[in-house]
N, CA, C and O of each residue as an XYZ file, in Angstrom:
324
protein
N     -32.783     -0.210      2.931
C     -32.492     -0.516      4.318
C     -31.086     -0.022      4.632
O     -30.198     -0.128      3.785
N     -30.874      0.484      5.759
C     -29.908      1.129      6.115
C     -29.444      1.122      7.586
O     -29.899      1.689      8.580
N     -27.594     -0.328      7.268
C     -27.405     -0.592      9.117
C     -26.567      0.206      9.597
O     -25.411      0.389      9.216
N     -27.268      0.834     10.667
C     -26.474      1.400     11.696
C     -25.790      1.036     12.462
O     -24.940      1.874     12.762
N     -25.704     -0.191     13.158
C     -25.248     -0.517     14.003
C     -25.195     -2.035     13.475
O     -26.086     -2.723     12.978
N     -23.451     -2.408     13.833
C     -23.223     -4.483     14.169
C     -22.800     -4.546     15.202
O     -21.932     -3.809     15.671
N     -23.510     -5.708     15.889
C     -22.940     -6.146     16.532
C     -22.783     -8.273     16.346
O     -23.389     -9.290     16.009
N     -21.476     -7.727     16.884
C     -21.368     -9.203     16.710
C     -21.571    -10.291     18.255
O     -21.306    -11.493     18.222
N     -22.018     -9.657     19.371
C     -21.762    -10.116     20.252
C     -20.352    -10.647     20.950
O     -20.573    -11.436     21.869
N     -19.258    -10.435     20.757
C     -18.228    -11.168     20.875
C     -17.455    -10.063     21.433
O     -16.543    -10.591     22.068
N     -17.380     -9.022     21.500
C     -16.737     -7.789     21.671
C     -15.073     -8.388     21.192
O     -14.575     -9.514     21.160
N     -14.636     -7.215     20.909
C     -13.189     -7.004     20.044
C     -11.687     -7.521     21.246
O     -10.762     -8.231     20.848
N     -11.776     -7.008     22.577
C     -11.327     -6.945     23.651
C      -9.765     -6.466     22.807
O      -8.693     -7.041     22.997
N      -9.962     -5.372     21.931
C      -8.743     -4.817     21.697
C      -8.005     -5.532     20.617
O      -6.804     -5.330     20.440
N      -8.823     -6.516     19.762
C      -7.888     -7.004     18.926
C      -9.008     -6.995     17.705
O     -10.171     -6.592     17.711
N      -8.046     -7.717     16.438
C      -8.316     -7.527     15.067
C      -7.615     -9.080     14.812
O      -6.779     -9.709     15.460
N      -8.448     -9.415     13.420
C      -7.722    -10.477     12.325
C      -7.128     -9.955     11.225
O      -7.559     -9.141     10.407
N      -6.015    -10.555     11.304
C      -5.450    -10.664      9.723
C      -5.821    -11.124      9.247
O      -6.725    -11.817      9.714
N      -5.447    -11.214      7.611
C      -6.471    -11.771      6.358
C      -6.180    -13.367      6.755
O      -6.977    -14.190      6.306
N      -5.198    -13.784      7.486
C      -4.895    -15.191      7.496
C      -5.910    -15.749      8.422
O      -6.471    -16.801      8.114
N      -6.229    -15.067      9.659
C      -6.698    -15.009     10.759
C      -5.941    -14.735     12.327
O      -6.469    -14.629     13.433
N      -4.689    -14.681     11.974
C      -3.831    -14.189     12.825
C      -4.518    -13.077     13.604
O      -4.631    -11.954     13.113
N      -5.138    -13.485     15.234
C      -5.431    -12.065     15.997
C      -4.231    -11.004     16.216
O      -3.136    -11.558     16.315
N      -4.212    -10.001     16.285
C      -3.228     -8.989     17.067
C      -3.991     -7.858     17.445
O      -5.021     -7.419     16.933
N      -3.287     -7.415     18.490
C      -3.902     -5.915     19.109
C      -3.595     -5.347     18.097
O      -2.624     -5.383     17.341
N      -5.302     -4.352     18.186
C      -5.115     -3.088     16.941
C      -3.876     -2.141     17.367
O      -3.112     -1.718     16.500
N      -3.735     -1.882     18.484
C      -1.889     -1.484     18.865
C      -1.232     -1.728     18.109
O      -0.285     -0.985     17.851
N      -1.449     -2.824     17.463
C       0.306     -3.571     16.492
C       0.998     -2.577     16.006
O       0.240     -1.650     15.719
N       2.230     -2.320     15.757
C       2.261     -1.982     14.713
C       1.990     -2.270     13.084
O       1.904     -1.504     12.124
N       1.914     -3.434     13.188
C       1.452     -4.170     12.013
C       0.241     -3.585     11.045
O       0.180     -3.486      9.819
N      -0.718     -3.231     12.114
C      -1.787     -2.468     11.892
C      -1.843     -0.908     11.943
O      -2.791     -0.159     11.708
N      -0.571     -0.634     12.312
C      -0.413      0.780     12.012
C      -0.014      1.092     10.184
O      -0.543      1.892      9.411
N       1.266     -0.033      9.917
C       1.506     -0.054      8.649
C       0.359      0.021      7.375
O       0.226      0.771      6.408
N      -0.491     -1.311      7.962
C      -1.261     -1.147      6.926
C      -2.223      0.140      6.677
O      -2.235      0.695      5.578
N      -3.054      0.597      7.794
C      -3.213      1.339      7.886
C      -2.324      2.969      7.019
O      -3.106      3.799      6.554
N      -1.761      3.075      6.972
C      -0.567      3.922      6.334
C      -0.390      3.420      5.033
O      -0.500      4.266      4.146
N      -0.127      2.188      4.660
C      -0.425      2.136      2.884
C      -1.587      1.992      2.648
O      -1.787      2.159      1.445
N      -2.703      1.704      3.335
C      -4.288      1.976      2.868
C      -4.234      3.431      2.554
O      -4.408      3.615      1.350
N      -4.015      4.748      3.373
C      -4.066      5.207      2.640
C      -3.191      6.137      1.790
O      -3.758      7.123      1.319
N      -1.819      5.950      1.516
C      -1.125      6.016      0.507
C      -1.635      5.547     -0.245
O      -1.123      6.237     -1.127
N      -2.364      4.814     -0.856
C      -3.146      4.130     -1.657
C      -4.138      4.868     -2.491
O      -4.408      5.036     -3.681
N      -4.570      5.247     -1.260
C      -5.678      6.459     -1.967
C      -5.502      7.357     -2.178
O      -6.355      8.075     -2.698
N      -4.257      7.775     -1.866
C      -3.879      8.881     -2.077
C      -3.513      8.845     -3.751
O      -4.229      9.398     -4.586
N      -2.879      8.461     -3.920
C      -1.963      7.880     -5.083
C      -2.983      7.636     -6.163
O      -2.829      7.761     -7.378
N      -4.392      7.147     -5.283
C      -5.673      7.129     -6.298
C      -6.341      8.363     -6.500
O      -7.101      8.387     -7.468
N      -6.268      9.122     -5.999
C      -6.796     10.728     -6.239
C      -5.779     10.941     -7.243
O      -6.028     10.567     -8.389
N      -4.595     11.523     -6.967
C      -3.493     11.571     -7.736
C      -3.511     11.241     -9.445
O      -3.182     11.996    -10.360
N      -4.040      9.772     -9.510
C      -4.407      8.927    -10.526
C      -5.717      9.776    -11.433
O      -5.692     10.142    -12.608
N      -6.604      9.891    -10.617
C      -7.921     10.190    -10.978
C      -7.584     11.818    -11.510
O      -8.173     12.109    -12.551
N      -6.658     12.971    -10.883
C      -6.434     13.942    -11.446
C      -5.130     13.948    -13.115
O      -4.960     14.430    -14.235
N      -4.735     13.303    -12.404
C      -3.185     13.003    -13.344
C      -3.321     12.833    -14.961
O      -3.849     11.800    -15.375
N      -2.750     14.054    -16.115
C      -3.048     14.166    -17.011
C      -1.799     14.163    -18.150
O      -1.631     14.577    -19.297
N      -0.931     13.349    -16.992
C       0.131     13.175    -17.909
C       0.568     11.724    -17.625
O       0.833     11.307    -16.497
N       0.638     10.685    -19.238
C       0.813      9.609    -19.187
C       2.251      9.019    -18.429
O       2.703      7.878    -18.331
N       2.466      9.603    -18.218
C       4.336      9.358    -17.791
C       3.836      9.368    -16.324
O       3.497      8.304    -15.806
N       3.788     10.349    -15.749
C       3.369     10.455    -13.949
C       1.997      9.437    -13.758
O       1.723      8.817    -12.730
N       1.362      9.439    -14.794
C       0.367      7.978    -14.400
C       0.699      6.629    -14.310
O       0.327      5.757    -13.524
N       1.585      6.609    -15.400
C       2.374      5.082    -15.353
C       3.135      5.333    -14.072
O       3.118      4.201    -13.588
N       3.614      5.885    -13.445
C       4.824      6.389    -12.881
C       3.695      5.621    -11.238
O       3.938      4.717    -10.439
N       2.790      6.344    -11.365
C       2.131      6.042     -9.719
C       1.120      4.790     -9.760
O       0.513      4.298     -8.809
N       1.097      4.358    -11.273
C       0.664      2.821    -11.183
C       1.490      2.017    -10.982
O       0.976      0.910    -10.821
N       2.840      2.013    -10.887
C       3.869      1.296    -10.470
C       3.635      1.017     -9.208
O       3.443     -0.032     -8.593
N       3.707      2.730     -8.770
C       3.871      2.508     -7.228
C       2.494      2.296     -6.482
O       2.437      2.117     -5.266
N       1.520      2.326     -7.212
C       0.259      1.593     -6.402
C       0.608      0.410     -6.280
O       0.973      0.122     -5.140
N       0.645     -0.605     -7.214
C       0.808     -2.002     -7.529
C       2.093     -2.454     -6.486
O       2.417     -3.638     -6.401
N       2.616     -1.650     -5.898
C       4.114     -1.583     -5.003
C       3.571     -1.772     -3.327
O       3.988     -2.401     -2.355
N       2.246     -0.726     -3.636
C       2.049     -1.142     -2.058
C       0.632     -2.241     -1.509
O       0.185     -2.417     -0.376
N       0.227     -2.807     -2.778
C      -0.257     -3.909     -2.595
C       0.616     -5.220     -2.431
O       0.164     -6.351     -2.251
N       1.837     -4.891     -2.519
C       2.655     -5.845     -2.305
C       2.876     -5.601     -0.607
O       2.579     -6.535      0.138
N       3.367     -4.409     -0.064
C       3.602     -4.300      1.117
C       3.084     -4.676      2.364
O       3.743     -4.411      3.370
N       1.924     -5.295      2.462
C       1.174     -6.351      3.503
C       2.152     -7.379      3.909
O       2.442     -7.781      5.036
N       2.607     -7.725      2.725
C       2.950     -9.364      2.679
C       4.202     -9.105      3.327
O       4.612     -9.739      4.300
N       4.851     -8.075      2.715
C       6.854     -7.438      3.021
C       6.210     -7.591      4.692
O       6.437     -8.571      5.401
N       5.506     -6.583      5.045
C       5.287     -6.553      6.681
C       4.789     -8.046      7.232
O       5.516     -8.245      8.205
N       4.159     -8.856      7.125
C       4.394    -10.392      7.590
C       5.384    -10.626      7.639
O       5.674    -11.082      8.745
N       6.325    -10.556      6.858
C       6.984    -11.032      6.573
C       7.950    -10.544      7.739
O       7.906    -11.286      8.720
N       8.484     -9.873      7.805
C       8.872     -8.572      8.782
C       9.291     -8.873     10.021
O      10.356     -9.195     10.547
N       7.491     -8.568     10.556
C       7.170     -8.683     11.612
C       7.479    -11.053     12.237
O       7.917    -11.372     13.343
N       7.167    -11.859     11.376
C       8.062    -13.176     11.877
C       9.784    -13.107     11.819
O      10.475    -14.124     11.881
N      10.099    -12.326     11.747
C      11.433    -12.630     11.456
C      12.183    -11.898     12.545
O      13.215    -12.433     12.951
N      11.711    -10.456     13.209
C      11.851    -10.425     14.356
C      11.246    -10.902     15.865
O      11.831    -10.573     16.897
């Protein structure tokens, strides 16, 4: 089986949840950020998946594990201004 289409009935009216449930317009920047380490992320995972030297692999598992932290830095962030 294969869905094409959700609907949730509720329409979006321009916004999104955070993992907390915090609404914000997909505008945010908030949601631009993440967006942008999602995919640095993957990037960094291609990278990973080619990468044949143990040094530059450790090297970008650091910095993966760096931007799973960066959600939280941007909450964080974004209350403080």
């Amino acid at each position: 089986m294969r869905i094409t289409k959700v609907t949730t009935r509720n329409g979006d009216g321009g916004k999104t949840s955070l993992a907390k449930g915090e609404s914000v317009l997909k505008s945010d920047n908030i949601i631009h950020c993440l967006g942008e380490v999602d995919e640095l992320s993957s990037v960094i995972g291609v990278c990973l998946s080619f990468s044949q030297n143990s040094d530059i692999t450790e090297f970008l598992k650091k910095i993966q594990n760096i931007t799973y932290l960066l959600p939280v830095i941007f909450k964080q962030l974004k209350h403080a201004v």
